[in-house]
N, C-alpha and C positions, 0 to 999 in steps of 0.2 A: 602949206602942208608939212615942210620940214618941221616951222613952229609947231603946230599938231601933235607930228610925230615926237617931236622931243617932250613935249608938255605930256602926252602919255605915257612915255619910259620914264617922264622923273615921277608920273601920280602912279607908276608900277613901283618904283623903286621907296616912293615915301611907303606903301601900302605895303613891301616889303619890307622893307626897316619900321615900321609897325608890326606887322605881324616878326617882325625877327624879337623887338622888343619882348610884346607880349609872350614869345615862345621861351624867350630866356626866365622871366618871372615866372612860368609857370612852372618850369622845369625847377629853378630854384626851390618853387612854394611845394612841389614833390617829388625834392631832394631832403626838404625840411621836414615833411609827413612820412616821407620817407626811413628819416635817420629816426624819428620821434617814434615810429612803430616800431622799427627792429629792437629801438632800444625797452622798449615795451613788452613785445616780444620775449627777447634774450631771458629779460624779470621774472615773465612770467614761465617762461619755460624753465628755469634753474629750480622757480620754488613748485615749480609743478613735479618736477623729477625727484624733489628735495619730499613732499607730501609722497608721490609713489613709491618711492623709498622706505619712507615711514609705514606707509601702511602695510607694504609687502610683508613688512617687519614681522607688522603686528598680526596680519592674515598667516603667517608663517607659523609665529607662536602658535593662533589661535586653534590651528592647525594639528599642533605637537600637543597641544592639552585635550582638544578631542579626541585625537586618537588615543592619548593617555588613558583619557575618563572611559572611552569607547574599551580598553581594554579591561580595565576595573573591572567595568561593568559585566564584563563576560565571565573574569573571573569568578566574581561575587554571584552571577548566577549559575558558573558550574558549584560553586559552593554551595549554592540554595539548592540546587537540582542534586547534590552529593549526600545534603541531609538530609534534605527527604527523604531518600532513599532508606539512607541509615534510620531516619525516622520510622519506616514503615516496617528495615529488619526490626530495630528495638522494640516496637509496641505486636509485633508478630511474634516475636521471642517473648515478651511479658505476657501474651495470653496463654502462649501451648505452657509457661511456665505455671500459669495460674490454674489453668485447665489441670493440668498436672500434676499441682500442689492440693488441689480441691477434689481428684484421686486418692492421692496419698493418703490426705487426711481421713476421708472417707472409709478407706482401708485399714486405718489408723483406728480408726473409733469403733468399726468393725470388730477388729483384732481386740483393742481393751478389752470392748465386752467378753469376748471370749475369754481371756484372760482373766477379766476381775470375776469371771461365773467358773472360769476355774479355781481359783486362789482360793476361793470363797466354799469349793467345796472341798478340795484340798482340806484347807484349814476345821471346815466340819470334821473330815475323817481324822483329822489327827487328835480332834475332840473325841469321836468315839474310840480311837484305838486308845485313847490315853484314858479310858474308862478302865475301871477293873473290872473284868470277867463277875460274872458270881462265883460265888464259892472260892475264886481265887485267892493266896496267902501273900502278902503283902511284901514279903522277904524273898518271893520266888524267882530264882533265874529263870531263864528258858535254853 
């Protein structure tokens, strides 16, 4: 039974220096996959920050040109919204002008007549006064 007993502590201890074996390989094999990730890892995280970087950049710009164009934009349509405006005084001022002008004239053409039927009879009476009387002497003061 002593043989027994020992032939059992040494098939524990082969089965332990077996499994000690196998635990040191494995540990090695992910120490290996281990170092192989991080350094994979470390790669891919340098150029992941190195792209975030970049892009922050470029969303930053993209950023400062919108707002840019965004303010353009507002300007150019208070400008649009300013002409109009002015648009509608000027073609509101061009009718009361026109209206106005088409008075005038009116008043205008009015008035000639009168005038040219005055001038006209004017010009008769200065025809008759510049007639001679009858009997009148040719030589005569007044």
């Amino acid at each position: 039974s002593a043989t027994t007993g020992n032939r059992a502590v040494a098939k524990v201890t082969e089965l332990l220096t077996v499994l000690m074996t196998q635990l040191k390989e494995d540990a090695k094999a992910d120490k290996d996959t281990f170092t192989k990730y991080k350094a994979w890892y470390l790669d891919k995280s340098k150029s992941e920050r190195e792209v975030i970087g970049k892009t922050s950049a470029q969303i930053a710009a993209l950023q400062s040109s919108l707002a840019s164009q965004d303010a353009f934009r507002k300007g150019k349509a208070l400008n649009l919204a300013t002409y109009g405006q002015n648009l509608v005084k000027v073609e509101n001022t061009l009718e009361d002008a026109t209206t106005r002008r088409g008075k005038e004239k009116k008043t205008f053409a009015d008035n000639e007549a009168e005038f040219l039927t005055a001038i006209d009879q004017l010009t008769r009476a200065l025809v008759v006064l510049g007639k001679k009387a009858p009997g009148e002497k040719s030589g005569a003061a007044s």
